[in-house]
mmCIF file of the C-alpha atoms, coordinates in Angstrom:
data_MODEL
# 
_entry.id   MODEL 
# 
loop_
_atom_site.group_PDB 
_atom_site.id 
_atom_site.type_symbol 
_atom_site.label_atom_id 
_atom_site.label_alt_id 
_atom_site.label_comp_id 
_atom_site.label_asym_id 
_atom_site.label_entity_id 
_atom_site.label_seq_id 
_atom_site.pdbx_PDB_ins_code 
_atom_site.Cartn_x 
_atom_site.Cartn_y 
_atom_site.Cartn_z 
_atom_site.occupancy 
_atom_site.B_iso_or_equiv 
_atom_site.pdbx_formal_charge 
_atom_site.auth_seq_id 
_atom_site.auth_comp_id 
_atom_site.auth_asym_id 
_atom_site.auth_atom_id 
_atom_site.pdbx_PDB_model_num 
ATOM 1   C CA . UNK A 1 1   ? 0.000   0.000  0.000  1.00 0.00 ? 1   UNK A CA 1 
ATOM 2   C CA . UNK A 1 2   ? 1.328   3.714  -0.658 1.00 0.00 ? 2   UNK A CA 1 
ATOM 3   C CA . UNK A 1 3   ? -0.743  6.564  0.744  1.00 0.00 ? 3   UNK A CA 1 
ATOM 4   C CA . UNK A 1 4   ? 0.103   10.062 0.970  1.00 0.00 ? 4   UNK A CA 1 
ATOM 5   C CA . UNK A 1 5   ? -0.188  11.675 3.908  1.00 0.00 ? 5   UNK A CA 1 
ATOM 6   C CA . UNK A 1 6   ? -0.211  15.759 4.047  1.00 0.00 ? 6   UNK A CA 1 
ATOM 7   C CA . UNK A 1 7   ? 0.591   17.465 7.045  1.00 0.00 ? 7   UNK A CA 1 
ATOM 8   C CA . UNK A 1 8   ? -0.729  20.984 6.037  1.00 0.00 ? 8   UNK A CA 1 
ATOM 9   C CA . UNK A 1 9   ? 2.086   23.593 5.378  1.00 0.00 ? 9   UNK A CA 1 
ATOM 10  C CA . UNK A 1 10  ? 5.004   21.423 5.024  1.00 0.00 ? 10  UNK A CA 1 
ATOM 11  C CA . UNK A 1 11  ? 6.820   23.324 1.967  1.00 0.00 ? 11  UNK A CA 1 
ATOM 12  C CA . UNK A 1 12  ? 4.842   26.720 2.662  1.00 0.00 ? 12  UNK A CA 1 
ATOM 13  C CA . UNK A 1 13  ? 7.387   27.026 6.067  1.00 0.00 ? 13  UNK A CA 1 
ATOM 14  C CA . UNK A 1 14  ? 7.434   25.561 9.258  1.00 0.00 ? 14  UNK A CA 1 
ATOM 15  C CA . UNK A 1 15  ? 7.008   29.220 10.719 1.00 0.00 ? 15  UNK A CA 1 
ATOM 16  C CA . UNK A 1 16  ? 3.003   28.936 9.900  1.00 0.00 ? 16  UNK A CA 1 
ATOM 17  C CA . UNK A 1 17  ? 2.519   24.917 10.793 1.00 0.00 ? 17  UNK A CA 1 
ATOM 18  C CA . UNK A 1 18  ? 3.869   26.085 14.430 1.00 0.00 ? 18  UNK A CA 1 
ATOM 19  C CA . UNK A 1 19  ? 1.721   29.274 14.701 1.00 0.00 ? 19  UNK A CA 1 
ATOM 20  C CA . UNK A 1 20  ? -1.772  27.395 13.263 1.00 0.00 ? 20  UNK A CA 1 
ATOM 21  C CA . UNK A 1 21  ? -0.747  24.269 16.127 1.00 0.00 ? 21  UNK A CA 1 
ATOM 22  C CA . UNK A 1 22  ? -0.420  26.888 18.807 1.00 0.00 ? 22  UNK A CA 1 
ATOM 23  C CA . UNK A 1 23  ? -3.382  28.414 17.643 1.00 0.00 ? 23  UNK A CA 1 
ATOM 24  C CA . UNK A 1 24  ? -5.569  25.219 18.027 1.00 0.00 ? 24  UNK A CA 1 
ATOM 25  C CA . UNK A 1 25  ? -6.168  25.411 14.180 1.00 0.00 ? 25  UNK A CA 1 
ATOM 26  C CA . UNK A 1 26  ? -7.130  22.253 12.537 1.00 0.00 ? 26  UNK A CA 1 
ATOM 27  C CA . UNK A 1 27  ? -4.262  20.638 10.367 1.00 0.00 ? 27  UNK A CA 1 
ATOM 28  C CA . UNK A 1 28  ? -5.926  18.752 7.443  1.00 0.00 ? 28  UNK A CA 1 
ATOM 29  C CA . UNK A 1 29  ? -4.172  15.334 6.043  1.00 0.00 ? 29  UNK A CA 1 
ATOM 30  C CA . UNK A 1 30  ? -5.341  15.095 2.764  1.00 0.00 ? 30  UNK A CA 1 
ATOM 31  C CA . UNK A 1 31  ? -5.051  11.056 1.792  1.00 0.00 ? 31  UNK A CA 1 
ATOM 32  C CA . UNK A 1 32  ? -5.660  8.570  -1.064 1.00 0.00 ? 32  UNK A CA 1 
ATOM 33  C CA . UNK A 1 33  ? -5.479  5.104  -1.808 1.00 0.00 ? 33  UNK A CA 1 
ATOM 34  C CA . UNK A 1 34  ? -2.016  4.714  -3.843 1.00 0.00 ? 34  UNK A CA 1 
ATOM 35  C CA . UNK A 1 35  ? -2.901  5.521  -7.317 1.00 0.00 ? 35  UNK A CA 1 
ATOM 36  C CA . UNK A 1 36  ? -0.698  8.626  -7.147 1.00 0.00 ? 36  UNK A CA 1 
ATOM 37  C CA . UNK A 1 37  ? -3.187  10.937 -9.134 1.00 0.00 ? 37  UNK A CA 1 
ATOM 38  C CA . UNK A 1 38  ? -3.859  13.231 -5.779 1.00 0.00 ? 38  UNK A CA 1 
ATOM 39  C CA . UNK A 1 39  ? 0.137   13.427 -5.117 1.00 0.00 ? 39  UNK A CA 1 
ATOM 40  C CA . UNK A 1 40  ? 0.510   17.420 -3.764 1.00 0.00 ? 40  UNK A CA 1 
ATOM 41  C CA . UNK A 1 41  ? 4.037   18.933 -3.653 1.00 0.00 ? 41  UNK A CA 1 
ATOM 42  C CA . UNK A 1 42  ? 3.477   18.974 0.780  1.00 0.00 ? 42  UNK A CA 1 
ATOM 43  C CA . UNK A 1 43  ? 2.690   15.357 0.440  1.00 0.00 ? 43  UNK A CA 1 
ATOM 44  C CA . UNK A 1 44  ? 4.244   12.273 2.156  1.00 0.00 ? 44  UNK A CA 1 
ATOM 45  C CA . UNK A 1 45  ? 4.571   9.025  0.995  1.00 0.00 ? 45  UNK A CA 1 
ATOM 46  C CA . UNK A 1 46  ? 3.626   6.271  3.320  1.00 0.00 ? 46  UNK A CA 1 
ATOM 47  C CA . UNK A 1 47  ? 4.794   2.899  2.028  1.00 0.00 ? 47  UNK A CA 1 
ATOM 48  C CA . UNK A 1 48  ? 3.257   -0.107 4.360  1.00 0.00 ? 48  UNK A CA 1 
ATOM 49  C CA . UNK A 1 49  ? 4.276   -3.640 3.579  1.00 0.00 ? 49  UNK A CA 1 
ATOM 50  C CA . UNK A 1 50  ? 1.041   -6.209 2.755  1.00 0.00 ? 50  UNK A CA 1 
ATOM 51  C CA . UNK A 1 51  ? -1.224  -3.634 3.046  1.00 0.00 ? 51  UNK A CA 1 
ATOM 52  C CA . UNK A 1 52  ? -2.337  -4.245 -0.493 1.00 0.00 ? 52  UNK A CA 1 
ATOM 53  C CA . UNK A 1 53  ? -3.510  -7.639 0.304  1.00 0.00 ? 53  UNK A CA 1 
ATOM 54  C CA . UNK A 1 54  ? -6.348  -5.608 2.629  1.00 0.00 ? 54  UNK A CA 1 
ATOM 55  C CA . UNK A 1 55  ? -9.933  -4.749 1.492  1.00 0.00 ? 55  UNK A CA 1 
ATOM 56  C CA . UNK A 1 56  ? -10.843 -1.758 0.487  1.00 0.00 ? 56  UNK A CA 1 
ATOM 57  C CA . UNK A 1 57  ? -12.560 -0.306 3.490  1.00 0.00 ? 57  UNK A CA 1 
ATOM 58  C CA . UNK A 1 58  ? -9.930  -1.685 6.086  1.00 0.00 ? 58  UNK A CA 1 
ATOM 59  C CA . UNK A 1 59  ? -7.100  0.017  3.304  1.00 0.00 ? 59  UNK A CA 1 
ATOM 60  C CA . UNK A 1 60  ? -9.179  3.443  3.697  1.00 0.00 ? 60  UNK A CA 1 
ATOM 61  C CA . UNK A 1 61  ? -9.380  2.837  7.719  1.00 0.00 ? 61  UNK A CA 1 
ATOM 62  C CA . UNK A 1 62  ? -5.416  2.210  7.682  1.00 0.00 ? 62  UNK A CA 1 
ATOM 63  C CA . UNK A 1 63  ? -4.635  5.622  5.624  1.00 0.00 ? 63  UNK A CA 1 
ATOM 64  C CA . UNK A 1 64  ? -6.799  7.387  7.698  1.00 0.00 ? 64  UNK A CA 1 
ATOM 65  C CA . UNK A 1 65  ? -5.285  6.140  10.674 1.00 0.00 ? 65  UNK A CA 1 
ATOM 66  C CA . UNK A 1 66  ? -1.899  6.928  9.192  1.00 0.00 ? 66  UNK A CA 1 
ATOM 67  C CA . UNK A 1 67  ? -2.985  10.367 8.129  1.00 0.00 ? 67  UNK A CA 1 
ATOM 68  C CA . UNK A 1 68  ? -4.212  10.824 11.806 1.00 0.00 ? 68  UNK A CA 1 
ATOM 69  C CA . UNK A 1 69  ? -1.152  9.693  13.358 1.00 0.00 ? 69  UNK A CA 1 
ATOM 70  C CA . UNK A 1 70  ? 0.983   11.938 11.273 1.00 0.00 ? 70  UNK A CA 1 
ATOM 71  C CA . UNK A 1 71  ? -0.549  15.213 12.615 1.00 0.00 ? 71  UNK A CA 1 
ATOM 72  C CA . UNK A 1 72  ? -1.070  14.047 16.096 1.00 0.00 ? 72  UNK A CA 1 
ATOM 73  C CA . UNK A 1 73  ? 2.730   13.352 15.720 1.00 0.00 ? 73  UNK A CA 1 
ATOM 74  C CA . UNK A 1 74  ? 3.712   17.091 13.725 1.00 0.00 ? 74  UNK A CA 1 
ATOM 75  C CA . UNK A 1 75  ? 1.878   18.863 16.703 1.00 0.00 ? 75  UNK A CA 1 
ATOM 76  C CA . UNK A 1 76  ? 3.421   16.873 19.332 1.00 0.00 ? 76  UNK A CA 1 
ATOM 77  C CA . UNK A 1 77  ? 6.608   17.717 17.763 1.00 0.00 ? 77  UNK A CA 1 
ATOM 78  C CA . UNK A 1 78  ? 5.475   21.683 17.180 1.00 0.00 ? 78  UNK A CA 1 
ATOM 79  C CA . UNK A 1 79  ? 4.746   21.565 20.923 1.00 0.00 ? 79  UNK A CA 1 
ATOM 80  C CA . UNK A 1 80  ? 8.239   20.540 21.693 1.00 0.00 ? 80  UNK A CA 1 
ATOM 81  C CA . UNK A 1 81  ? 9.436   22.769 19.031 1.00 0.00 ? 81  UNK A CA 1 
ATOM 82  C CA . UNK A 1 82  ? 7.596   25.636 20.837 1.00 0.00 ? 82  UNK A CA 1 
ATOM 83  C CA . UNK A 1 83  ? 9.015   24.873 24.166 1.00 0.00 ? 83  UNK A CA 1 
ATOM 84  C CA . UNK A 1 84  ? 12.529  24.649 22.812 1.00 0.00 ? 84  UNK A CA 1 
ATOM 85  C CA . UNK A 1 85  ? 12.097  27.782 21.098 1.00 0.00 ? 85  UNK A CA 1 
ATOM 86  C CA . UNK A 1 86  ? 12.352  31.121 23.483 1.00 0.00 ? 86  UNK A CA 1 
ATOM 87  C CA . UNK A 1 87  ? 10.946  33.189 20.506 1.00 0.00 ? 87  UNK A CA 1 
ATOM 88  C CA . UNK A 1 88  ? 13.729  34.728 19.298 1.00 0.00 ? 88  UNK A CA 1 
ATOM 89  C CA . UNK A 1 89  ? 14.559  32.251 16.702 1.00 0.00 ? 89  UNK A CA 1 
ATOM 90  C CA . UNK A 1 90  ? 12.761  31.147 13.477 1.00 0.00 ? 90  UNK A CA 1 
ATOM 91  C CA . UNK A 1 91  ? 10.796  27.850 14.539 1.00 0.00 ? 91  UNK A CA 1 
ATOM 92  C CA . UNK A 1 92  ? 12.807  24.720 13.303 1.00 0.00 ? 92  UNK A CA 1 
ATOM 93  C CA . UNK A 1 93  ? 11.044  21.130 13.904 1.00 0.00 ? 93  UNK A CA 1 
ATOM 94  C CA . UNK A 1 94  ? 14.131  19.392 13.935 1.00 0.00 ? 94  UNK A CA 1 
ATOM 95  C CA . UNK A 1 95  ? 14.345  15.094 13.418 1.00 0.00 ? 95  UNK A CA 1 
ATOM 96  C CA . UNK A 1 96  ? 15.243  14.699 17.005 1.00 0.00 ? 96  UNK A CA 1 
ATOM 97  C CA . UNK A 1 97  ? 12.035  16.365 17.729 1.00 0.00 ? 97  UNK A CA 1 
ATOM 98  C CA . UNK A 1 98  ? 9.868   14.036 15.532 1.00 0.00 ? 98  UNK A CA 1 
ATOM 99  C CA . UNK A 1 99  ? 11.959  11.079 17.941 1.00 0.00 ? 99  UNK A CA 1 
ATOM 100 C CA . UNK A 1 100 ? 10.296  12.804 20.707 1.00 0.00 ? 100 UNK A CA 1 
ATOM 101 C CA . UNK A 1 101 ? 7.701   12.939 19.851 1.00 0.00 ? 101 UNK A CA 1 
ATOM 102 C CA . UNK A 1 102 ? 6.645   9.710  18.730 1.00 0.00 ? 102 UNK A CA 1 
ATOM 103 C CA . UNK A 1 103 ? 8.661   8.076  21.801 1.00 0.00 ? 103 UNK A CA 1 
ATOM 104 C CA . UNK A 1 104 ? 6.198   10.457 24.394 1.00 0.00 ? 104 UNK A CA 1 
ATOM 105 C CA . UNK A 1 105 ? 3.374   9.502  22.269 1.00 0.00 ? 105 UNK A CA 1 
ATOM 106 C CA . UNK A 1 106 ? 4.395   5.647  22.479 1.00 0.00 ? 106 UNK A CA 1 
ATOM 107 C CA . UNK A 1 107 ? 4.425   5.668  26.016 1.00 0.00 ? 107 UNK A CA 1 
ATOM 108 C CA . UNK A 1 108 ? 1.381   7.725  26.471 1.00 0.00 ? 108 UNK A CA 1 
ATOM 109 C CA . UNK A 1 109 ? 2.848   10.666 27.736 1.00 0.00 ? 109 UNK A CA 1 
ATOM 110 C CA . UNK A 1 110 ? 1.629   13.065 25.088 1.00 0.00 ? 110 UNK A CA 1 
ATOM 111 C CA . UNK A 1 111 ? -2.106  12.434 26.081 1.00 0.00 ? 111 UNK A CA 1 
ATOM 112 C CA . UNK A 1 112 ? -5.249  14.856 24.964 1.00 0.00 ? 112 UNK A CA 1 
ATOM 113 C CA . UNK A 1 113 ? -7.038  15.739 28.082 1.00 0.00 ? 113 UNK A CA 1 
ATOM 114 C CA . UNK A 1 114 ? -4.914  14.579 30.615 1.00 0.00 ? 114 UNK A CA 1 
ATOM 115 C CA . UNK A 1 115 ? -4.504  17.960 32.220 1.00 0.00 ? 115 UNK A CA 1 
ATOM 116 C CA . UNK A 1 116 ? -8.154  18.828 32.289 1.00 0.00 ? 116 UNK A CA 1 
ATOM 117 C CA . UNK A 1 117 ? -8.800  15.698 33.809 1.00 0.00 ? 117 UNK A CA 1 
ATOM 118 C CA . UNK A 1 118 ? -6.069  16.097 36.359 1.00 0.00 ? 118 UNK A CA 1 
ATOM 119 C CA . UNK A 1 119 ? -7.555  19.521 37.235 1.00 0.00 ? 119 UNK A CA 1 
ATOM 120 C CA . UNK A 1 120 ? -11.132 18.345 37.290 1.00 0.00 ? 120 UNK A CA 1 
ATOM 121 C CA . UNK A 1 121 ? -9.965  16.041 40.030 1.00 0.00 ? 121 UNK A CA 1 
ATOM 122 C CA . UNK A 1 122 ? -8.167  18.126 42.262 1.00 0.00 ? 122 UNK A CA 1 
ATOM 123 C CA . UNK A 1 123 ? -11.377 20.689 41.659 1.00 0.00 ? 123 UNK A CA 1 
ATOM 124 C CA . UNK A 1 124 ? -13.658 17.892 43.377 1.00 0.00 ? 124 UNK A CA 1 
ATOM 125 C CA . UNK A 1 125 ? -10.902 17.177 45.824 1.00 0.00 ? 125 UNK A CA 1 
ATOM 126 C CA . UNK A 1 126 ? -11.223 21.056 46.701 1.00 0.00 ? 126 UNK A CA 1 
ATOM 127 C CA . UNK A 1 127 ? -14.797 21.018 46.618 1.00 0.00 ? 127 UNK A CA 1 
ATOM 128 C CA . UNK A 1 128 ? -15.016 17.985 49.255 1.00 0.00 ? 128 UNK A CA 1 
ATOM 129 C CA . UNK A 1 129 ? -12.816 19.647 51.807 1.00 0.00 ? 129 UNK A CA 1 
ATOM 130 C CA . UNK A 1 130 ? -14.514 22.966 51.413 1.00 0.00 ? 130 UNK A CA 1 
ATOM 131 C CA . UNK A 1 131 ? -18.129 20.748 52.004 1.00 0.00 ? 131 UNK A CA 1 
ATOM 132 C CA . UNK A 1 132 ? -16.093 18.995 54.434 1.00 0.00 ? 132 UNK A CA 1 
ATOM 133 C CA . UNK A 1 133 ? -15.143 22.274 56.557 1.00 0.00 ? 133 UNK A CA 1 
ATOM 134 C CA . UNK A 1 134 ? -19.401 22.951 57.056 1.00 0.00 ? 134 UNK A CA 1 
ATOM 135 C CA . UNK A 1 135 ? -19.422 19.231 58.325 1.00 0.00 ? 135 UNK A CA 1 
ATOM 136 C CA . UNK A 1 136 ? -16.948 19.812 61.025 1.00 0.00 ? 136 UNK A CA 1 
ATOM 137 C CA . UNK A 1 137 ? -18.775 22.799 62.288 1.00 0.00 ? 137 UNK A CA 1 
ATOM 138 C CA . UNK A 1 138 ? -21.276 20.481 63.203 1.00 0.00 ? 138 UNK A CA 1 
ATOM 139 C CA . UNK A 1 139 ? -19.394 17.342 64.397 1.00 0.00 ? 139 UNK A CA 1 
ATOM 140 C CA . UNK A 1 140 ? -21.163 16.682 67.511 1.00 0.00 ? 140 UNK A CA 1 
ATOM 141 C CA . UNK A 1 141 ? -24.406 15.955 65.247 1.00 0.00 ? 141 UNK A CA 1 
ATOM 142 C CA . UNK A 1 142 ? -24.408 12.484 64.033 1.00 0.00 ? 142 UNK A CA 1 
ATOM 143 C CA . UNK A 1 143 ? -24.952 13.809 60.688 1.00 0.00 ? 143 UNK A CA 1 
ATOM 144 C CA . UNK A 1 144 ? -22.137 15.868 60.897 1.00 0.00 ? 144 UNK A CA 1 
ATOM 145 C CA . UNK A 1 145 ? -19.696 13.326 61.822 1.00 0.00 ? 145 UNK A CA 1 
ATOM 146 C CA . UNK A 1 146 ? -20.485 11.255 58.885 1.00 0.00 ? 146 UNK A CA 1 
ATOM 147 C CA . UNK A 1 147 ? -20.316 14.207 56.530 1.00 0.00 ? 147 UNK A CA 1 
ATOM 148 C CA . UNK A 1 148 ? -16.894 14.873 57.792 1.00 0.00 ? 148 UNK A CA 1 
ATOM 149 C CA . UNK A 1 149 ? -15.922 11.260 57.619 1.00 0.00 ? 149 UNK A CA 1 
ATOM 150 C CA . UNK A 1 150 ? -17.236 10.854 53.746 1.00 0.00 ? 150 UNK A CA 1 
ATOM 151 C CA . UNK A 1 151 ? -15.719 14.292 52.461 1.00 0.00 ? 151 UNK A CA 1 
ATOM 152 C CA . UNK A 1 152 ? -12.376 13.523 53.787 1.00 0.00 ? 152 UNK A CA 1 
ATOM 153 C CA . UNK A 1 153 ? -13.020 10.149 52.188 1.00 0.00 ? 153 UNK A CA 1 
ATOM 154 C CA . UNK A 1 154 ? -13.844 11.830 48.335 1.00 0.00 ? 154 UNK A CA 1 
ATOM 155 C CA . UNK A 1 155 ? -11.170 14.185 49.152 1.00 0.00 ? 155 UNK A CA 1 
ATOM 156 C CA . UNK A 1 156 ? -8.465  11.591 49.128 1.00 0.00 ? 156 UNK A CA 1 
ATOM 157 C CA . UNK A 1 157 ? -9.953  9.728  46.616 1.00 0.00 ? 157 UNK A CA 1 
ATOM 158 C CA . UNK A 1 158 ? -10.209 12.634 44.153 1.00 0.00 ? 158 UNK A CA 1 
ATOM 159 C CA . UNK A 1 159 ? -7.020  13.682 45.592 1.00 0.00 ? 159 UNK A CA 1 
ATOM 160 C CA . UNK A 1 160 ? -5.357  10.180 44.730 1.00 0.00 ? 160 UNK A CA 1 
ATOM 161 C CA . UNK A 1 161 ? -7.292  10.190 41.099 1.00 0.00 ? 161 UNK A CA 1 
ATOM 162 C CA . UNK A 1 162 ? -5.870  13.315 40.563 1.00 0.00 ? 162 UNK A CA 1 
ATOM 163 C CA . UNK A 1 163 ? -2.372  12.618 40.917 1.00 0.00 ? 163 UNK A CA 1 
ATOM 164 C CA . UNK A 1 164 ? -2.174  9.245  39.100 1.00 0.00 ? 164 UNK A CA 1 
ATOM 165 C CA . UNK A 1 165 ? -4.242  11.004 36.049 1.00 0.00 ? 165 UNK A CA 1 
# 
């Protein structure tokens, strides 16, 4: 199977592929199934051994996959491009930096969400102990006590959640 895979603004300059992935903009792959007729000049080609022998559909699901892949991996690599880069020099994604990136994203460090869920957890850790403060005003109250017991319960739970997300 060949497929070409496009990560948007290859040839135009790295200097606008950075500034659209800090931006949040959308990188479009553009891919085909091998016949070569939709080859672009900011195309890459994607040779995968025995992936002829696939059917059609599971040969589109692969190139899409691939296609996907490919910018996950360019913005992971923009990212560390972006930390590297103090601002004063013209951004450079250098091959080391595509290393990086695909070794972070191989060993799931380079998640989506993982900081919003980390801070959604510590959030409900917060709100437990602040719930937890108006159940040790009343701890003499049977209620009270078991209010105080349960929100420092969620708290460490969340808490734990939190740091292990």
């Amino acid at each position: 199977m060949t497929d070409e895979v496009a990560p948007r603004d290859i040839n135009k300059g790295q200097h606008e592929a950075v500034r659209q992935a800090r931006e949040g903009v959308p990188q479009a792959a553009a891919v085909s199934g091998g016949s070569g007729s939709d080859v672009r000049d900011d195309m890459l080609r994607v040779e995968v051994p025995g992936a002829s022998d696939l059917h059609h559909a599971t040969h589109q699901a692969l190139a899409t996959a691939l296609a996907k892949h490919g910018r996950d991996l360019l913005n992971e690599a923009s990212r560390l491009e972006a930390a590297a880069n103090p601002g004063l020099a013209v951004p450079v994604i250098t091959p080391g930096m595509i290393h990086d990136a695909e070794t972070l994203q191989r060993i799931g460090y380079a998640q989506a969400g993982k900081a919003v869920d980390r801070r959604n957890w510590m959030l409900g850790s917060l709100a437990a102990t602040f719930v937890g403060g108006f159940f040790t005003n009343n701890l003499t109250e049977p209620w009270g006590a078991v209010g105080f017991v349960v929100c420092g319960a969620l708290a460490l739970i969340f808490f734990n959640k939190g740091s292990q997300s």
